[in-house]
N, C-alpha and C positions, 0 to 999 in steps of 0.2 A: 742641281736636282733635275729629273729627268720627268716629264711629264708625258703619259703616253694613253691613248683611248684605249681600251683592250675591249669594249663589247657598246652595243648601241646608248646604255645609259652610265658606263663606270668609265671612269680614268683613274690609272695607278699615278702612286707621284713617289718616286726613287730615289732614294739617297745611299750614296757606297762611304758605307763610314767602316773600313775592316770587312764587314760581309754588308751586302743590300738591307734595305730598310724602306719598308712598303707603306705607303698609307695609300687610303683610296677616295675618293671622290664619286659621290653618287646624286646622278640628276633625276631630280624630283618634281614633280607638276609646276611647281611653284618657287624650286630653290634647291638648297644642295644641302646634302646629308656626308658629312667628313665622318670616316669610317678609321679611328686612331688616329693620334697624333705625331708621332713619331717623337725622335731626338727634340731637343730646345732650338735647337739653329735650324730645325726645319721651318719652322711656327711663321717666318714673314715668308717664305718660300708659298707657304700651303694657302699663306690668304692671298698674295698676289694668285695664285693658280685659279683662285677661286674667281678673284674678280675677271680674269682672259675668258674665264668660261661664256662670261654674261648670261649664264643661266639662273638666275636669279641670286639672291642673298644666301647668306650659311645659314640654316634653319635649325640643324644639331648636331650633335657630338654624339656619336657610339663608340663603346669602345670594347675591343676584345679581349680585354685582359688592364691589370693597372701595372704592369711591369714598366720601368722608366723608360726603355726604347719604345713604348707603344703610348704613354699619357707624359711624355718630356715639353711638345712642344704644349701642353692644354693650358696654363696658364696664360701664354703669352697670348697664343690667342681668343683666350675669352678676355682680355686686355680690350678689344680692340672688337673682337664679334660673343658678348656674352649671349649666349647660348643657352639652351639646355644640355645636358650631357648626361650617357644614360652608360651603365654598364649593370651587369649581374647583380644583384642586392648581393650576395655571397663574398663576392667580388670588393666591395666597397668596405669594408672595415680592415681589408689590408691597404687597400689605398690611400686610406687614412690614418694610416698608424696603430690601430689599435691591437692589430694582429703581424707577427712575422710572417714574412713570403716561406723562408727557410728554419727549421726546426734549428735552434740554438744561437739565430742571429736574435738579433734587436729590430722591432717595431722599427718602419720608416713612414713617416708622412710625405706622399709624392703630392697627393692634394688637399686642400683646405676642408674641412669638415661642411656640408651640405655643397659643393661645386658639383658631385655627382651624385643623378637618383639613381635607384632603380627602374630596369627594364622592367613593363609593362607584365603580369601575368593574367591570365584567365583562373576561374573559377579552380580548375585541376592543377594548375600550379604549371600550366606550359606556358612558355614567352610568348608573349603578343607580339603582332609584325609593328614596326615601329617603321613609317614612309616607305617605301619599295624593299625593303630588307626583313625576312623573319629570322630572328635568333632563334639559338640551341644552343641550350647550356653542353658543353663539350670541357669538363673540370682531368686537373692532371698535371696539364704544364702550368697551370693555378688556378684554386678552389670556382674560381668564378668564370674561366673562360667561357668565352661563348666564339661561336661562328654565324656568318651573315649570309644566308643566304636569298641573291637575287631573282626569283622564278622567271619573268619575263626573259632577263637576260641569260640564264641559264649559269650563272656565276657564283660560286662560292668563294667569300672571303675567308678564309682561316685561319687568319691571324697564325698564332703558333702552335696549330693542332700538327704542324706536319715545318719541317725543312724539303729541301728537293736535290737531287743528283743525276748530271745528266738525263733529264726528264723521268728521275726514278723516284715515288715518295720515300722518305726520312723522317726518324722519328724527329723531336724537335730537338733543340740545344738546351743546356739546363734548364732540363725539366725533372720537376721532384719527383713525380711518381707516372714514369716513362710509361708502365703494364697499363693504368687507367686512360693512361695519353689513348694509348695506340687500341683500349677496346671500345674507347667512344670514339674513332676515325673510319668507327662502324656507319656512320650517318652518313659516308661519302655513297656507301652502298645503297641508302636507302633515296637520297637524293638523286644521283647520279647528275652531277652538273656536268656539264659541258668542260668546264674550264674551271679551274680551283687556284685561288689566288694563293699567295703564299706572302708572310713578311721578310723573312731571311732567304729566298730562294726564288728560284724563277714557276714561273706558272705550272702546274699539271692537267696534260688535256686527256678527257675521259679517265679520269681517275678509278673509277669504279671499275675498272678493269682490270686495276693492281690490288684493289684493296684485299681482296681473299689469302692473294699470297703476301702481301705486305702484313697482314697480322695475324698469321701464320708464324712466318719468321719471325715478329719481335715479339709475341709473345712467350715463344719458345726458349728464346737465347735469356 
């Protein structure tokens, strides 16, 4: 695994398993906020990462989605650093089995039933910032996606609102309902980060300067 700083408070941490596999690491006044977990063989990779940091202890788990390449390594490591760990309330009863990801498959439990809460809302029902990171629910490649964006650093995590080509945004890889994908990849507009992280792809810089024609075209096709 490939461990690399990309902005004054995030480090990405890489794994090439067939395409790339992103998780992130974010420093916090007081400790680190791990931003997905990735595959299960990442999970000793991410805690040793955490401990070279010596930026303090793992304080929590967010996560952008409960698909098994983004919550594989979570068990192992609340093994070892139990956590709190937060994802979409939406998000959470696929996680746990009670609902399929895909119409006509079978319920899968990737985690134990209360291992994750819900993200934080306000009064009006928008996500609270949860340590240096504010979510947005961004649903499509699944009901509960969210993305993390870092204001200081001017950094969007995205987990799998988007793939990347040659520095070009892409919609994501199986994703159930691609049109919603790509009309909430509206937020890059409205955020305009600097830098857009990406799980299966490499980084996109100033994105917000593709987004108009990027959903354009995929909403059309």
């Amino acid at each position: 695994m490939k461990v690399t700083q990309i902005s004054e408070h995030i480090w990405s941490i890489k794994l090439w398993l067939i395409i790339p596999i992103h998780v992130w690491l974010v420093k916090e006044k007081n400790g680190i906020t791990l931003v997905d977990t990735g595959v299960a063989m990442m999970a000793k990779g991410i805690v040793k990462a955490i401990e070279r940091l010596q930026a303090g202890p793992l304080l929590r788990i967010v996560l952008t989605h409960g698909h098994p390449d983004h919550i594989g390594g979570l068990n192992r490591i609340l093994q070892s650093n139990p956590v709190p760990t937060y994802a979409h309330s939406v998000e959470i009863p696929y996680m746990e089995g009670e609902l399929p990801y895909r119409q006509g498959k079978k319920p899968v439990a990737y985690v134990q039933k209360g291992a994750v809460q819900p993200l934080g809302e306000d009064e009006r029902g928008q996500l609270q910032a949860i340590g240096g990171l504010v979510p947005f629910h961004t649903p499509g490649h699944s009901p509960g996606h969210v993305v993390f964006f870092h204001k200081d650093d001017q950094v969007l995590l995205a987990g799998d609102l988007f793939s990347s080509k040659n520095g070009k945004l892409r919609p994501p890889l199986f994703t159930e309902n691609i049109e919603e994908t790509v009309r909430n990849s509206s937020i890059v507009g409205r955020l305009r980060p600097a830098r857009v992280e990406i799980c299966h792809g490499k980084p996109i810089f100033n994105a917000a300067d593709q987004i108009e024609d990027y959903m354009l075209k995929y909403l059309r096709s």
